[in-house]
MARSE-364519 format. One record per residue (C-alpha): residue in one letter; y, z, x. Coordinates in pm, 1 decimal, padded with zeros to 6 digits. Each point is the difference from the previous one (the first is absolute). Layout:
% MARSE-364519
> a|Y|Z|X .
...
END
This chain:
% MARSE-364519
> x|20870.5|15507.5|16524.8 .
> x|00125.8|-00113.5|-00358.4 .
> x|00169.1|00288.2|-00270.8 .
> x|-00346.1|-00019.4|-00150.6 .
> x|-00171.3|00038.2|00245.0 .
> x|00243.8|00304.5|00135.3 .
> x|-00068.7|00128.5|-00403.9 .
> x|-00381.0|00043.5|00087.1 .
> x|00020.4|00029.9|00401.3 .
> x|-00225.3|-00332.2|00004.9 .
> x|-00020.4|-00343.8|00088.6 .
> x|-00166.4|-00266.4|-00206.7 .
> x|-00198.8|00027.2|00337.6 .
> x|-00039.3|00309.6|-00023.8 .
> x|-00099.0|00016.1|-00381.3 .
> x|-00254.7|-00290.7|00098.7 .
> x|-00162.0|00209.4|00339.3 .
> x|-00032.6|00322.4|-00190.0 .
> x|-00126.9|-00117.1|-00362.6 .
> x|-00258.0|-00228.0|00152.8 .
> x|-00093.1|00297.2|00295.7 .
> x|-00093.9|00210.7|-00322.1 .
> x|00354.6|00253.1|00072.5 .
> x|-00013.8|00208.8|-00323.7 .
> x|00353.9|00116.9|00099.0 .
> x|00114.4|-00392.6|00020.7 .
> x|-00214.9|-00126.6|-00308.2 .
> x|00150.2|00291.7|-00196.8 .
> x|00350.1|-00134.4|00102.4 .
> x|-00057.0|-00377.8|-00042.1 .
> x|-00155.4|00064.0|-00332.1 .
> x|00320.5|00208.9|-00085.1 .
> x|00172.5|-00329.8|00125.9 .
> x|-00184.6|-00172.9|-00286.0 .
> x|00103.6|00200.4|-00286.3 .
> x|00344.5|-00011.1|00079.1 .
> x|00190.4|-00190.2|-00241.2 .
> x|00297.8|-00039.9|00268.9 .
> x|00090.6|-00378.8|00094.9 .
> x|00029.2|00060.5|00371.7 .
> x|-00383.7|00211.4|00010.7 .
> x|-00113.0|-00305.5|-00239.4 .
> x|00046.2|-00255.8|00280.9 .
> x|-00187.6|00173.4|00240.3 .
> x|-00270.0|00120.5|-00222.5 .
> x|-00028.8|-00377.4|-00076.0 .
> x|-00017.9|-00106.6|00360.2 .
> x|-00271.0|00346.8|00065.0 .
> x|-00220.6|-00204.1|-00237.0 .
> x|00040.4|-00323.2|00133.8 .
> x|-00105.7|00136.9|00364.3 .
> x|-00331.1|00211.9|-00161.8 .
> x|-00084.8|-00235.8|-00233.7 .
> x|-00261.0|-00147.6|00213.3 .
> x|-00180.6|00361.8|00045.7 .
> x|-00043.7|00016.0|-00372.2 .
> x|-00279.5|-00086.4|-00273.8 .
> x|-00311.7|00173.1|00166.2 .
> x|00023.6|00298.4|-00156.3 .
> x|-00216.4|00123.0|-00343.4 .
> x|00293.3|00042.0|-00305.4 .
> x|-00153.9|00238.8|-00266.9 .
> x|00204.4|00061.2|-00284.0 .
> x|-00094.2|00327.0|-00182.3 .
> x|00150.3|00113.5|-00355.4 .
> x|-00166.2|00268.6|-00240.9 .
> x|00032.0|00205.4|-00287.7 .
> x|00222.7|00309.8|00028.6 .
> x|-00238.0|00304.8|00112.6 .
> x|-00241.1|-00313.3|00166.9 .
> x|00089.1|00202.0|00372.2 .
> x|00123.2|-00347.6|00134.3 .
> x|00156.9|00222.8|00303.9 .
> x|-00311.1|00194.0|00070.6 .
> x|-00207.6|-00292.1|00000.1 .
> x|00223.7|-00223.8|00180.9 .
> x|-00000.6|00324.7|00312.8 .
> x|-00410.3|-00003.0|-00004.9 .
> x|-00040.9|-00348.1|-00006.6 .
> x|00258.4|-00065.5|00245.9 .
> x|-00112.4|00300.4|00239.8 .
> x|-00374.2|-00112.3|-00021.7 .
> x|00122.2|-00361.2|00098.5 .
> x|00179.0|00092.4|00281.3 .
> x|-00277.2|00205.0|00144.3 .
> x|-00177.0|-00378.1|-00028.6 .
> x|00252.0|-00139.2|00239.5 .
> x|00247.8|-00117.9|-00271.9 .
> x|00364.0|00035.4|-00006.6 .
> x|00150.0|00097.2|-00308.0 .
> x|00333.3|-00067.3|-00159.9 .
> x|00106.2|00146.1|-00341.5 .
> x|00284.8|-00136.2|-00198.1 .
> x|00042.2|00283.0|-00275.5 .
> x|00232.0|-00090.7|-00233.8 .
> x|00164.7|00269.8|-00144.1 .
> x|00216.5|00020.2|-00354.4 .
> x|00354.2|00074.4|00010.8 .
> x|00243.2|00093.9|-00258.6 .
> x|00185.0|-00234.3|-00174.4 .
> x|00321.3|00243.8|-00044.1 .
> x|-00005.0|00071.2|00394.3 .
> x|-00205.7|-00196.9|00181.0 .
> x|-00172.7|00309.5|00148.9 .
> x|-00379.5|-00063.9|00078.2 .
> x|-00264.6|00256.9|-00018.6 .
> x|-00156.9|-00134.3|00334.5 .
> x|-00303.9|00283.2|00011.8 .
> x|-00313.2|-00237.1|00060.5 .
> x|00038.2|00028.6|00354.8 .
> x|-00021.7|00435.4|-00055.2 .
> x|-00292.9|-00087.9|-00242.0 .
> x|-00187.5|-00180.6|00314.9 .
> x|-00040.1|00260.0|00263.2 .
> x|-00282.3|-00134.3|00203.5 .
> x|00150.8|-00333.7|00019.3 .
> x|00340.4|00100.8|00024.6 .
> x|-00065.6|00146.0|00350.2 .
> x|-00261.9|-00270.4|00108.8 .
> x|00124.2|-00179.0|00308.3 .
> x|-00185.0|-00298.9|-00155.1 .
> x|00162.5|-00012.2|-00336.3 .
> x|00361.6|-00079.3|-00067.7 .
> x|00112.4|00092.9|-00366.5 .
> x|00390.6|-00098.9|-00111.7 .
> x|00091.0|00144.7|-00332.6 .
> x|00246.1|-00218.7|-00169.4 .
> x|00214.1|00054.2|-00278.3 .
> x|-00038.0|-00293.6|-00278.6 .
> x|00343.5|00054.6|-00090.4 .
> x|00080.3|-00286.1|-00338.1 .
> x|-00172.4|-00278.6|00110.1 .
> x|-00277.4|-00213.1|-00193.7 .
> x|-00280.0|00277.2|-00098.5 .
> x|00058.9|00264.2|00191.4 .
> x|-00095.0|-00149.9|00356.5 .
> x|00239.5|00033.1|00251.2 .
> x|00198.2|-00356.8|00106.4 .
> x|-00071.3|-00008.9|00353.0 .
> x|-00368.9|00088.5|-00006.0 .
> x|-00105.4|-00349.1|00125.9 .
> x|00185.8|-00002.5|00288.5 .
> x|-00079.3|00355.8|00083.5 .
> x|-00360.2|-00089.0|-00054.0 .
> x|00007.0|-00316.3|00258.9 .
> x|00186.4|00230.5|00291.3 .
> x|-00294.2|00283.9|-00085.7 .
> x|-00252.8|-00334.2|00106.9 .
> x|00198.3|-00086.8|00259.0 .
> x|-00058.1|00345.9|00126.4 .
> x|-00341.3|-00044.1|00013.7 .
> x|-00122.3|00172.6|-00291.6 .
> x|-00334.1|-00223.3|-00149.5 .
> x|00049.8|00191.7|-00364.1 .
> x|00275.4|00054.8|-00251.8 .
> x|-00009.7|00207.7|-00232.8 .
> x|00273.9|-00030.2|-00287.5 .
> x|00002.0|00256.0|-00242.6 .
> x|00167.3|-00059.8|-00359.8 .
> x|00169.7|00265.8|-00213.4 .
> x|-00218.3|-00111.6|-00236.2 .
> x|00234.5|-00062.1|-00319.2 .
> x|00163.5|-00306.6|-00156.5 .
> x|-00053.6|-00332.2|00189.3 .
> x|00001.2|00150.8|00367.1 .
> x|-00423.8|-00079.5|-00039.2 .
> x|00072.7|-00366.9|-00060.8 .
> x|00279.7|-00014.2|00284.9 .
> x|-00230.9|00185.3|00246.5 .
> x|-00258.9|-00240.3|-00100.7 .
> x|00194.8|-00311.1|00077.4 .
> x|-00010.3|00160.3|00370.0 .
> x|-00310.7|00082.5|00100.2 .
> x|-00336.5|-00190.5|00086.6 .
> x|-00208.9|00285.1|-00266.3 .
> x|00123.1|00262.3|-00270.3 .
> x|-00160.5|00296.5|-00075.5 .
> x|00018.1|00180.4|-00286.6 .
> x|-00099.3|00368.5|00007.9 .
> x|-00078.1|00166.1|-00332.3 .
> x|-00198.6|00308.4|-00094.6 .
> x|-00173.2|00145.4|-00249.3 .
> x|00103.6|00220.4|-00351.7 .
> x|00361.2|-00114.3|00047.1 .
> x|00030.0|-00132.1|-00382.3 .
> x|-00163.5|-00301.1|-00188.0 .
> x|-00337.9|-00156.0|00152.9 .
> x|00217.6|-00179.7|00241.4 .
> x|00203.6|00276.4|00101.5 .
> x|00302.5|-00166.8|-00116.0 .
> x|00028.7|-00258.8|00252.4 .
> x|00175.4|-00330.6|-00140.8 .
> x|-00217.8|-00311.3|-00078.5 .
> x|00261.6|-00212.8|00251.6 .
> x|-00019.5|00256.9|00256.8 .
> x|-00417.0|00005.0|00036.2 .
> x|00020.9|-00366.4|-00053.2 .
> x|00186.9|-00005.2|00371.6 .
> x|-00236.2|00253.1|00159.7 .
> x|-00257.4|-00184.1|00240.1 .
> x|-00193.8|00338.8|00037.5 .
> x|00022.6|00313.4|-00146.9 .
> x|-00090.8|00348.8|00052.5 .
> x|-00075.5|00289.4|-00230.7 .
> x|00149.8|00306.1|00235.2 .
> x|-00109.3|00364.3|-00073.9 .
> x|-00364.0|-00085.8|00000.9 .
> x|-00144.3|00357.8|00166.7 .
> x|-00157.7|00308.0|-00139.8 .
> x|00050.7|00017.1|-00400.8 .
> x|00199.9|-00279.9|-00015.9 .
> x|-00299.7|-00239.3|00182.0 .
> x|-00132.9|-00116.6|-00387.4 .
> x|00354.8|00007.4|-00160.8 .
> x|00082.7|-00264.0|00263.0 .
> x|-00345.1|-00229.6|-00017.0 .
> x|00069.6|-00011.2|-00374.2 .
> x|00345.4|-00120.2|00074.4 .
> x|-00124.8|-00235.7|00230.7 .
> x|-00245.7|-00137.9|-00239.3 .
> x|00270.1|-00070.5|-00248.0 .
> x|00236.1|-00213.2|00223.8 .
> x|-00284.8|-00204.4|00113.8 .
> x|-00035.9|-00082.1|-00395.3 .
> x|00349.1|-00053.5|-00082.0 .
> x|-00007.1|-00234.9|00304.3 .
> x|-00236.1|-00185.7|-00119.9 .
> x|00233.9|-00116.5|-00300.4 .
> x|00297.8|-00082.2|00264.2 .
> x|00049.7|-00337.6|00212.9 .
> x|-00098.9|00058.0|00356.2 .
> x|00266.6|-00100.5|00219.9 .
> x|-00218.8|-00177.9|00237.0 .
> x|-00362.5|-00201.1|-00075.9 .
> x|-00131.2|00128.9|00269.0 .
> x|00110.5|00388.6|00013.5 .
> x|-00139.8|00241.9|-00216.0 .
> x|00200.7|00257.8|-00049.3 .
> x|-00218.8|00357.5|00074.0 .
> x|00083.6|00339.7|-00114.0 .
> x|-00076.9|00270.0|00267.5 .
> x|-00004.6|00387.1|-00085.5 .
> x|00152.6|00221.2|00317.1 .
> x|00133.6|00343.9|00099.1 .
> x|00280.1|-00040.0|00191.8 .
> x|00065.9|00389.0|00019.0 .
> x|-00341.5|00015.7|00166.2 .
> x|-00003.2|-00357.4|00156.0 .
> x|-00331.3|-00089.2|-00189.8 .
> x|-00090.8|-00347.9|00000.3 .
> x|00292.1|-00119.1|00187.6 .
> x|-00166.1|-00229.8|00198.2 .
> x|-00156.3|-00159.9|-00294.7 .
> x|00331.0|-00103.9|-00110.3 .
> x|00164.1|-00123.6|00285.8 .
> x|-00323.4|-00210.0|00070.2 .
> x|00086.3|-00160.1|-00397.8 .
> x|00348.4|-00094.9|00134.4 .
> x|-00130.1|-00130.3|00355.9 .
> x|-00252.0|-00211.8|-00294.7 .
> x|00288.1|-00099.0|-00166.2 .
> x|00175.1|-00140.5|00303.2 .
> x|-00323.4|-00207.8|00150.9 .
> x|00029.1|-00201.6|-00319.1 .
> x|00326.9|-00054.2|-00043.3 .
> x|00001.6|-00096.0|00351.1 .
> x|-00332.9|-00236.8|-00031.0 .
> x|00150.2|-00185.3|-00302.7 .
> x|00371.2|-00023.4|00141.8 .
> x|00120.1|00207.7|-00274.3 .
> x|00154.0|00266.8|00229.9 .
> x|00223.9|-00267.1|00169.5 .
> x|00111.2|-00200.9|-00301.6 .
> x|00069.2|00344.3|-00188.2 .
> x|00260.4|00127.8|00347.3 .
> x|00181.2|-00375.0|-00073.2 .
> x|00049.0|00052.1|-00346.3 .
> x|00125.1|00361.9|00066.2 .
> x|00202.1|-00161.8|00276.3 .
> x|00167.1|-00226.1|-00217.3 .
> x|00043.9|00290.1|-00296.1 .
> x|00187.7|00196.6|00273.3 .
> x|00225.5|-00288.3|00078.2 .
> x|00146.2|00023.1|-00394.1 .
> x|-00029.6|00329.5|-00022.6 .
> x|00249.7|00045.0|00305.8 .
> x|00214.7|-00293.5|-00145.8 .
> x|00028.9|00182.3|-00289.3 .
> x|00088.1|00329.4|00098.8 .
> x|00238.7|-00188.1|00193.8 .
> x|00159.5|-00116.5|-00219.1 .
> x|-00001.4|00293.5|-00233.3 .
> x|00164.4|00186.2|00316.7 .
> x|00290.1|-00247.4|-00006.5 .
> x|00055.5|-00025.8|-00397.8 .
> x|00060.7|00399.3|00019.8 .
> x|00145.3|-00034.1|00331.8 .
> x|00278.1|-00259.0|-00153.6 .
> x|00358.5|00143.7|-00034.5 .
> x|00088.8|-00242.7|-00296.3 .
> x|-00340.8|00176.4|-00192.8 .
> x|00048.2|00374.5|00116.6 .
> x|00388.2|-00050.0|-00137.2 .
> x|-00155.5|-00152.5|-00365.8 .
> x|-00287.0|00227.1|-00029.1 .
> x|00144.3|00303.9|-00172.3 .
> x|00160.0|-00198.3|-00279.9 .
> x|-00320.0|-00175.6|-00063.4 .
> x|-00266.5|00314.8|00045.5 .
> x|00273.3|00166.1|-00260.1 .
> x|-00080.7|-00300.6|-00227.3 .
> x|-00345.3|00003.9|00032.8 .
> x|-00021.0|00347.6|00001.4 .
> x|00219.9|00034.9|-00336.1 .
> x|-00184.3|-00292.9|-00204.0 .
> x|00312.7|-00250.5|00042.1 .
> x|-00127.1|-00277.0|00216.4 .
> x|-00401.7|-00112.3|00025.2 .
> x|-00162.3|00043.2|00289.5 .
> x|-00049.4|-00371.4|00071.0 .
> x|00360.8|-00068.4|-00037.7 .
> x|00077.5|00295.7|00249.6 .
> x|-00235.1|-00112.3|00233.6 .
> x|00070.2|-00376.2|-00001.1 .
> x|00371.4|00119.6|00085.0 .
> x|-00049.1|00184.7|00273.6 .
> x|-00215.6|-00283.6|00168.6 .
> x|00305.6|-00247.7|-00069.9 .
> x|00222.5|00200.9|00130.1 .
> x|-00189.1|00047.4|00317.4 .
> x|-00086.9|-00342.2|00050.9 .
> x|00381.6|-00089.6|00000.4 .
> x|00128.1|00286.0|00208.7 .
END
């Protein structure tokens, strides 16, 4: 057995046997394996993928963003408990925000999904997003394809619901919802023209007892202002459901938009041309972070970046000249 191996008391076999037997224990590990930013647990990680690769792609990849109070973690634990008492298996990716000073994550979706948390069907990995690109953690992808090679037919990934994680998230899933709800501010309850103009269905949450008319009015206005916006598809309309999640009202209705959503996408070959482009997006996106990773990474730039942050940071040198030096000087280290 290699010293990575020895590290996580597995085999690349043994990563392979347990992940695609459905081992929580051994998924939990290998996906631990993933995030690791260590060179030695990179190469195996990287040869873990190449042997599950082929198990991948069945499974359902519902992105799901919202405004803050929209009870994204509520909803995601009755819609993923009533889906596994249909015979699904469920996997949540909830991306959590962490500090920018420390790094520290809040990680409390998976205490905010009780039901699903203990469900032998569901699987839910909190995962701090740390500084990459919008919030969303870097190794989601790959921790989303061992999740399918586990079996589980539906992934579930969950953004923090700020800055550009929506459009990220979006770039990796087959459907994005967007929760909202009703009496949160403006007559759009301050959700972002760009950010509804992703959404492929959305869902007006908090629609029980009083709050049933607040949330058909809301409704009513977000099929009107999407009348005024581009559809992203010809042939998808994009509906507007009203739902409890805290009482698991209408539920069904929405899943059975999304399950819509994904017969036509599938019928008109959307679905697969949109998983090549997001293939291809996740190529560059790894280059660059690559190569980000080696620019900070770079002795020759770690030993001239004090003198030139003091610059920048003191008003003596532009930021374009600071920048372009620090790329020369790693490019002839």
């Amino acid at each position: 057995m290699s010293d990575v191996a020895n590290a996580f008391g597995l085999t690349l076999d043994d990563f392979v046997d347990g992940v695609v037997a459905c081992d929580r224990a051994v998924l939990g590990r290998a996906i631990t394996l993933i995030e690791s930013s260590r060179p030695d647990h990179q190469v195996l990680a990287q040869d873990l993928l190449s042997a599950l690769l082929p198990r991948t792609g069945h499974a359902r990849r519902v992105g799901i963003t919202g405004v803050p109070g929209a009870g994204k973690s509520t909803f995601i634990d009755a819609l993923g408990t009533m889906l596994t008492a249909d015979g699904h298996q469920v996997a949540v990716m909830a991306i959590d925000p962490s500090s920018r000073l420390t790094g520290g994550s809040i990680l409390g979706d998976k205490t905010r999904m009780g039901r699903l948390g203990v469900d032998p069907n569901a699987f839910i990995r909190p995962s701090p997003s740390a500084r990459t690109l919008g919030g969303v953690a870097r190794k989601t992808r790959e921790t989303m394809l061992l999740c399918e090679a586990a079996g589980y037919d539906v992934v579930l990934v969950e953004t923090v619901g700020v800055g550009q994680s929506e459009t990220v998230v979006a770039e990796m899933v087959d459907v994005f919802l967007l929760l909202t709800l009703a009496g949160a501010g403006d007559e759009l309850q301050g959700i972002k023209r760009g950010v509804m103009e992703l959404a492929d269905v959305l869902a007006v949450n908090k629609a029980d007892g009083d709050g049933v008319g607040r949330a058909e009015r809301a409704a009513a206005e977000l099929r009107q202002a999407l009348h005024y916006m581009r559809p992203l598809h010809p042939e998808w309309t994009v509906p507007v459901h009203t739902i409890s999640a805290l009482h698991e009202l209408r539920l069904d209705e929405l899943w059975a938009a999304l399950e819509d959503h994904r017969s036509v996408m599938t019928a008109n070959g959307e679905l697969a041309r949109r998983r090549r482009e997001q293939q291809l997006r996740w190529m560059w996106a790894l280059v660059e972070d690559s190569l980000l990773r080696g620019l900070r990474d770079d002795p020759a730039v770690r030993a001239l970046l004090p003198e030139l942050e003091e610059a920048v940071r003191g008003g003596t040198m532009p930021v374009t000249l600071a920048a372009r030096r620090l790329l020369a000087e790693h490019e002839t280290s």
